[in-house]
N, C-alpha and C positions, 0 to 999 in steps of 0.2 A: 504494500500500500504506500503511494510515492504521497507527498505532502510540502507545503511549501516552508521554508526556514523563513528563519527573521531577517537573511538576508534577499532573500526571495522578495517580501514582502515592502521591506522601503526601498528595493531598486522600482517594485510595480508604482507603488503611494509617489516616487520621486519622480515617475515617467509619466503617471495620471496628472501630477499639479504640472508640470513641464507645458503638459499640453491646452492645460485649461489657460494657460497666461499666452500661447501662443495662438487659439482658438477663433480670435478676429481671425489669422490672416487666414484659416481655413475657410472663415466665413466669408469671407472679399472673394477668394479662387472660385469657389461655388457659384456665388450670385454675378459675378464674371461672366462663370463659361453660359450659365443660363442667360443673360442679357445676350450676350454672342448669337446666342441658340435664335433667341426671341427674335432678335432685330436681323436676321440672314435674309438676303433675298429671296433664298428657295426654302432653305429647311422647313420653315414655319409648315409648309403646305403639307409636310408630310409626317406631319405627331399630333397627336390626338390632346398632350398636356406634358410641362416638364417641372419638376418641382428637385430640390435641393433639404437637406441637411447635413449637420457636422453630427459626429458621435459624442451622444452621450459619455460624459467621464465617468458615471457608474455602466454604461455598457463595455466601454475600454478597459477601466479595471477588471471587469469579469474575465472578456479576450485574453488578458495579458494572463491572467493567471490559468485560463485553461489551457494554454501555449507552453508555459512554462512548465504546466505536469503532463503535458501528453509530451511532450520532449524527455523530460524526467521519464515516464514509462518506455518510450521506443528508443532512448539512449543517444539521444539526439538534440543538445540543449539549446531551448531560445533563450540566447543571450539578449536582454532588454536593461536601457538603460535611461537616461536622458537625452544622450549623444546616440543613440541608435536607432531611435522611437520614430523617428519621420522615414529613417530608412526601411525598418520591417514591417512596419504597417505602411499600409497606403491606402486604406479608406477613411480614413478619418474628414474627409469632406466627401459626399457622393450627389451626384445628381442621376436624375433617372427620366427619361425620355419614353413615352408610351408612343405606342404609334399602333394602326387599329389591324393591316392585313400583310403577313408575310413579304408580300414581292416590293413592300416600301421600303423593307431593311436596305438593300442594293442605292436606293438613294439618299437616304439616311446616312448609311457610310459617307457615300462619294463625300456627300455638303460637311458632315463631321467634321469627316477630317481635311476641308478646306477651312475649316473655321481652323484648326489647329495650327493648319500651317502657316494662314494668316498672322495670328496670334502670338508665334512661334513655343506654342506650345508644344512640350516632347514626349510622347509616346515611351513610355519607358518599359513598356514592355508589347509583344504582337497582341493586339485586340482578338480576346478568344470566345467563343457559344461555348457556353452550356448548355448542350442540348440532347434531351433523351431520346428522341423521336429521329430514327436512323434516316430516315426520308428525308426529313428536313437539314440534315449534316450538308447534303451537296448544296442546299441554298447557299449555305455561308460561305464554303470553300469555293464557291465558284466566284467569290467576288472578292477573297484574298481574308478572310478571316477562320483562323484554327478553330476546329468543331472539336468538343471533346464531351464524351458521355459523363454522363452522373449520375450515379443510381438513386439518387435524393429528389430526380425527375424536374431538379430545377431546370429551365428554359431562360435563358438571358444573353447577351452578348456583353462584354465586359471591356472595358477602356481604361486605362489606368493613366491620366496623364500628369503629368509634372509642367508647376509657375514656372517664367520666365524671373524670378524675384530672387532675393540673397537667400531668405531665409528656404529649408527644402519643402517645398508644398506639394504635396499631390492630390489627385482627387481619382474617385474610380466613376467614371460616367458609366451605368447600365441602361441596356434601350430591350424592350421586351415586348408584346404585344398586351392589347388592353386583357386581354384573355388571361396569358401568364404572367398579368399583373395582379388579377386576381386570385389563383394559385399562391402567390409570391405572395402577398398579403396576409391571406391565412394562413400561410405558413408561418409566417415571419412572428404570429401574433401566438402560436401552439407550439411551435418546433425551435424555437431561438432565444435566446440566447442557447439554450442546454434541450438537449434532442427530446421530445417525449418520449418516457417512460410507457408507454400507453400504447399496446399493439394495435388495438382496434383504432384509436387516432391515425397512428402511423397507416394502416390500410385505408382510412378515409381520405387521406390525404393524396395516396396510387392512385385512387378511386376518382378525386377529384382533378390531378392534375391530365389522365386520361380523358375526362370532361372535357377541361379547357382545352388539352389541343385537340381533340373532336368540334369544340367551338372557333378554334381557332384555322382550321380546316372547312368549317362550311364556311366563313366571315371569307376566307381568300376563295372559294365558291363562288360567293354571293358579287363580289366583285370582279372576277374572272367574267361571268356571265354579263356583268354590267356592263364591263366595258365591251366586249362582244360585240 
């Protein structure tokens, strides 16, 4: 049974207040890249709604310490400090882009990441899917973004970008459809911070996320036909 020490405990307390004094400038990055978003020539046409927050410093404390004993069990330590804290996380500001039928993703990218390069903001790492739905893996790779399964049936494409600024800022932009924002929602509100306990939750949740992309499959249906 691994457990955290006393030093454990005021590198997390010294990396949680770190960030709550640095916490504006997550907030400016954020409301940045969604102003960017907002005011594009094109992107606007193609999301449905974009909203922004930084993390909670009681959700961060939690992260940081279940990081630090699932390292402690697999033998593998997250070293977290003050000086390290902007490098091994990188959500600590997110924004999240809904947009409503599959074949928008393709432009979504394109304008994205025009606004980035504008901006010169840096990619610091390839934009990856999470996605369960094997069918839909070629959507994304066909337009230069890594597909990788996840048996948790989350659906999201993932952005991680980094400020142009002194101090190191990143933010993780996710874009998903209105469908697997719902999924994503209930989840986030049953299964997060700490997985349920609860098998029969965990099967509602298979149960559900099958739904949305069944919903999210007739919505690019119902548009496919549209434009017909």
């Amino acid at each position: 049974m691994v457990s955290l020490n006393k030093a454990d405990i005021k590198r997390i307390d010294a990396a949680v207040a770190f960030y709550q004094v640095k916490r504006n400038l997550f907030e400016q990055f954020a409301k940045s890249l969604v102003s960017a978003i907002e005011l594009h020539n094109e992107l606007p046409k193609f999301i449905h709604f974009v909203k922004y927050r930084t993390k909670d410093p009681g959700h961060l404390k939690h992260k940081l310490e279940r990081k630090i004993l699932d390292g402690k069990r697999t033998g593998s330590p997250f070293e977290i400090n003050e000086s390290t804290l902007f490098e091994r996380v990188t959500d600590l500001a997110g924004v999240r882009l809904i947009h409503l039928h599959t074949e928008q993703m393709k432009d979504v990218h394109t304008h994205l990441m025009d606004i980035l390069d504008e901006q010169k903001y840096k990619l610091i790492e390839k934009p990856t899917a999470n996605c369960w739905d094997v069918e839909y893996e070629q959507i994304f790779t066909d337009i230069g973004i890594v597909a990788r399964t996840r048996d948790t049936m989350y659906t999201t494409v993932h952005y991680v970008v980094e400020s142009n600024q002194q101090t190191r800022i990143t933010c993780e932009i996710q874009v998903r459809t209105l469908m697997d924002e719902v999924w994503g929602e209930v989840s986030h509100r049953v299964n997060y911070p700490d997985t349920s306990s609860n098998e029969s939750c965990k099967d509602q949740l298979k149960i559900l996320a099958r739904l949305t992309t069944g919903c999210t499959r007739l919505v690019d249906s119902i548009f496919k036909t549209h434009k017909s």
